[in-house]
C-alpha positions as CSV (number, residue, x, y, z in Angstrom):
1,X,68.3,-32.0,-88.5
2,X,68.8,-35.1,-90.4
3,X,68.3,-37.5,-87.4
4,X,65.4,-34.9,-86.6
5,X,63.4,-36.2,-90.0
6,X,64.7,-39.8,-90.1
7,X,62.8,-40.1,-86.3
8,X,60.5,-38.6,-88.0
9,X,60.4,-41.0,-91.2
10,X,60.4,-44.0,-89.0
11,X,58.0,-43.0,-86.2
12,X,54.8,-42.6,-89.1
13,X,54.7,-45.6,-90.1
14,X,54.2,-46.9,-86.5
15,X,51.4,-44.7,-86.2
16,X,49.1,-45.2,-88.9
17,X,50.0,-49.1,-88.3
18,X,48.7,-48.1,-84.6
19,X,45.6,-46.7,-86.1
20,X,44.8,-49.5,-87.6
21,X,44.9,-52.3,-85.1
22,X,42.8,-49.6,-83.3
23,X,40.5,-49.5,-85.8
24,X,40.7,-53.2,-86.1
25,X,39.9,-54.1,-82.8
26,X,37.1,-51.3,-82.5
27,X,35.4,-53.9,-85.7
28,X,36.2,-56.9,-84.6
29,X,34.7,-55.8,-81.1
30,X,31.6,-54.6,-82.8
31,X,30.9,-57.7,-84.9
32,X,31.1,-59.7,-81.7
33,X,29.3,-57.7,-79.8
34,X,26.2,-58.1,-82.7
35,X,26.9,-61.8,-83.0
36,X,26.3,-62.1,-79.6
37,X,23.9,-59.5,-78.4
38,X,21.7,-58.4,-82.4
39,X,22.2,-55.0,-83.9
40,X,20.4,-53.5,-80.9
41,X,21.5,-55.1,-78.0
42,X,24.9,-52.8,-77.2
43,X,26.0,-49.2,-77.4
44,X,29.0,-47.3,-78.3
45,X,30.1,-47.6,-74.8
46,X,30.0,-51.3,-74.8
47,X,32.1,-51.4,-77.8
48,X,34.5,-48.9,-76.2
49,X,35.2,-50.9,-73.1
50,X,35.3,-54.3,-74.9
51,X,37.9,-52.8,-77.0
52,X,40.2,-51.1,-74.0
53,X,39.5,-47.4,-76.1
54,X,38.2,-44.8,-74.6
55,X,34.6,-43.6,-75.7
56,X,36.6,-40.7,-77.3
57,X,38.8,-42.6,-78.9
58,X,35.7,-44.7,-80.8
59,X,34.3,-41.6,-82.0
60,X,37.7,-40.4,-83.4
61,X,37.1,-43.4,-86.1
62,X,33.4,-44.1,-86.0
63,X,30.4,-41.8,-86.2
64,X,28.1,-44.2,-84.2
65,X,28.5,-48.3,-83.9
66,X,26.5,-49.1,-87.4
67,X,28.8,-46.9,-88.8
68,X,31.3,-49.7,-87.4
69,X,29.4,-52.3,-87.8
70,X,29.5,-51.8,-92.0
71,X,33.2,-51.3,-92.5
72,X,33.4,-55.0,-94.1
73,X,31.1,-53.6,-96.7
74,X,32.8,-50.6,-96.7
75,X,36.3,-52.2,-97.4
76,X,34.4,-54.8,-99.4
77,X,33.3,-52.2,-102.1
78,X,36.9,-50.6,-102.2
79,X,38.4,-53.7,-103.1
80,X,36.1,-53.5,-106.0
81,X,36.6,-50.3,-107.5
82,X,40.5,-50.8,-106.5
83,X,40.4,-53.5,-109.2
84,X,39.0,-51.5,-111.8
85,X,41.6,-48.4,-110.7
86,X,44.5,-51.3,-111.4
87,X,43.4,-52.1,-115.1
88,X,44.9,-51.0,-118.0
89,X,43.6,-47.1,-118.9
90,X,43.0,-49.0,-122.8
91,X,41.2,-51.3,-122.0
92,X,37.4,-51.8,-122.7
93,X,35.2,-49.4,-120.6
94,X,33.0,-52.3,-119.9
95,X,35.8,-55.3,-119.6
96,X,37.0,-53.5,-116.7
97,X,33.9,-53.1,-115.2
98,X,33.3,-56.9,-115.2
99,X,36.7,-56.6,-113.1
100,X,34.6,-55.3,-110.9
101,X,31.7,-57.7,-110.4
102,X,34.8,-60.5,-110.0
103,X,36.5,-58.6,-107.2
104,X,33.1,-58.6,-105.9
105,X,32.9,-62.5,-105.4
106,X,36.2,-62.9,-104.3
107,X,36.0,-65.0,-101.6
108,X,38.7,-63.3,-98.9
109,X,36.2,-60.6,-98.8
110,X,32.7,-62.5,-99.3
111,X,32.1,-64.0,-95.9
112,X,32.5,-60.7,-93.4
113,X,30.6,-58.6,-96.1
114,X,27.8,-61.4,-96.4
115,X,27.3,-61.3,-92.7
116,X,27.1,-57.5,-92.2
117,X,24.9,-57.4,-95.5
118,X,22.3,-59.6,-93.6
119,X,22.6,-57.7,-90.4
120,X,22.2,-54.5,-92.7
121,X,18.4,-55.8,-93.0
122,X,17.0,-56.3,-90.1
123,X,18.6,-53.0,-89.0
124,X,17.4,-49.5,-91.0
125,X,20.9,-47.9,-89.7
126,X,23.4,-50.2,-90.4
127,X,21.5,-50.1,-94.0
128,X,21.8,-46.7,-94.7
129,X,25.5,-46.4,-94.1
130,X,25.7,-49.4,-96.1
131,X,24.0,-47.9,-99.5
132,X,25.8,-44.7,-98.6
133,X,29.1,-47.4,-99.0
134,X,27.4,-48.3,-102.5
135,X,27.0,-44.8,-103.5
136,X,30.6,-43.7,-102.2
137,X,31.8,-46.5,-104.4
138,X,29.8,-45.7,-107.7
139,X,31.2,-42.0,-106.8
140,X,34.9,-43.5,-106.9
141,X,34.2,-45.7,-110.4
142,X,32.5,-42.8,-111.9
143,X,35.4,-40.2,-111.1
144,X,38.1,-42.7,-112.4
145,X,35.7,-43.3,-115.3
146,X,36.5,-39.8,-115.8
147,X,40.0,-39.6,-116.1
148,X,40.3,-42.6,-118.9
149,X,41.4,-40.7,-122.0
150,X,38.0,-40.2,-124.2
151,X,35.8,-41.7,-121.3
152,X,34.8,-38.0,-119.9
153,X,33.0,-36.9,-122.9
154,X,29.7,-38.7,-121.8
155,X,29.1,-38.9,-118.1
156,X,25.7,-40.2,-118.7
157,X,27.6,-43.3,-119.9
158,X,29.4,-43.5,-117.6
159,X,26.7,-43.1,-114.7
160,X,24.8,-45.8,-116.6
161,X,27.5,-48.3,-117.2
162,X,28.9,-48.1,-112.8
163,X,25.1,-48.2,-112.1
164,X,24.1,-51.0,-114.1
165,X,27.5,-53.2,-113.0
166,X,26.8,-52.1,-109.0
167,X,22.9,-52.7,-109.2
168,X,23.8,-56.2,-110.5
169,X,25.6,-56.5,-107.4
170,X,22.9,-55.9,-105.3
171,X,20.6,-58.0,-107.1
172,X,22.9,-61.1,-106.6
173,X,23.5,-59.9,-102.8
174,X,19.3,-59.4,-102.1
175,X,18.3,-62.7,-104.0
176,X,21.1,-64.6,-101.9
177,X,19.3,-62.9,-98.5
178,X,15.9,-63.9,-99.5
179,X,16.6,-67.7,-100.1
180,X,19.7,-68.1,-96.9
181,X,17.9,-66.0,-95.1
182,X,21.3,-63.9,-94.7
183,X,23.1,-67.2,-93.0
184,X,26.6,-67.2,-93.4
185,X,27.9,-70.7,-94.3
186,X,30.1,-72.5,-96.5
187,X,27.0,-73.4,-98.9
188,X,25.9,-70.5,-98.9
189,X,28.9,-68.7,-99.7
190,X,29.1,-70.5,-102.5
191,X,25.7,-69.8,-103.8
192,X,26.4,-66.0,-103.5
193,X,29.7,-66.5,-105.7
194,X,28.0,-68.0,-107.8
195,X,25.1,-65.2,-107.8
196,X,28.0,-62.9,-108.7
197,X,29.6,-65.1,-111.3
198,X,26.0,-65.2,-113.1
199,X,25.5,-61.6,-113.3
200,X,28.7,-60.7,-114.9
201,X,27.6,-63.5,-117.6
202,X,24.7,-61.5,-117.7
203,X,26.5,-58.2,-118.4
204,X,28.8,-59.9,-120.9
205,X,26.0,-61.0,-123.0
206,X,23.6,-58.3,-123.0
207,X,21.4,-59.9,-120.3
208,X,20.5,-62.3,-123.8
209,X,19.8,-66.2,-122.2
């Protein structure tokens, strides 16, 4: 029985590392296959044979291919609101908000989610699964909001404060689209850091100049 649920111990692990470089590779497909072909030029099944799944096997991790397409600014968002789950539970409501709007420029994560951000606008699919990953995260920063001792009292506050921080956000990721044009470069990367640097100032200070 022992050996029974040490197999067992070990042999999880291997799988949801499996699922992963599934997952992975179904992305990494995807975003080649739009690099190469624009948002409408392939279909599930193209994704599904580029990838060596089975078209049952994509749809075990993907609704449809926007759905795919989006995970950067999926996973882009979580790092986010992970940063704000990792601060201190006494610390300043809005200080670790900020945290937030820092994780968002953080550049390990800026140059996929910049590229599928652009590709999120010329395409009215890819964009709604990408606000539904804004809303999913103001969801997440709202709940933890909620467990902070003395921060549940006043969910209004707290619905203000995540969608004031997350619309900043967007307003630095939608200015740095309409002057790049959504082209993902090394200048341009560094104006949208920057974009995001600004707004937190912005917060800080009461949006005063």
């Amino acid at each position: 029985m022992s050996s029974s649920r040490e197999t067992a111990g070990t042999v999880q692990p291997g799988w949801e590392a499996n699922k992963a470089i599934t997952r992975n590779a179904i992305v990494e497909t995807a975003m080649g296959l739009v690099r190469a072909k624009g948002p409408g030029g392939f279909t599930v099944d193209d994704i599904a044979a580029a990838a060596g799944v089975s078209r049952r096997t994509f749809f075990n991790y993907f609704p449809s291919r926007e759905a795919a397409l989006v995970v950067s600014i999926e996973d882009f968002l979580d790092h986010a609101a992970d940063q704000f789950l990792s601060r201190p539970a006494e610390e300043p409501l809005v200080d670790s908000m900020h945290q937030v709007l820092t994780a968002l420029a953080d550049p390990i994560h800026l140059a996929a989610m910049a590229e599928v951000y652009g590709l999120a606008g010329t395409n009215a699919q890819m964009n709604r699964f990408q606000l539904e990953g804004w809303e999913n995260c103001a969801d997440r920063l709202v709940a933890a909001i909620g467990q902070r001792p003395g921060a549940g009292s006043d969910p209004l506050y707290a619905n203000a404060l995540v969608g004031s921080v997350l619309s900043s956000g967007k307003a630095a990721l939608s200015q740095w689209y309409r002057r790049t044009g959504g082209d993902v470069t090394e200048e341009s990367l560094v104006l949208l850091r920057q974009l995001l640097v600004d707004v937190v100032g912005y917060l800080r200070h009461g949006f005063t100049r």
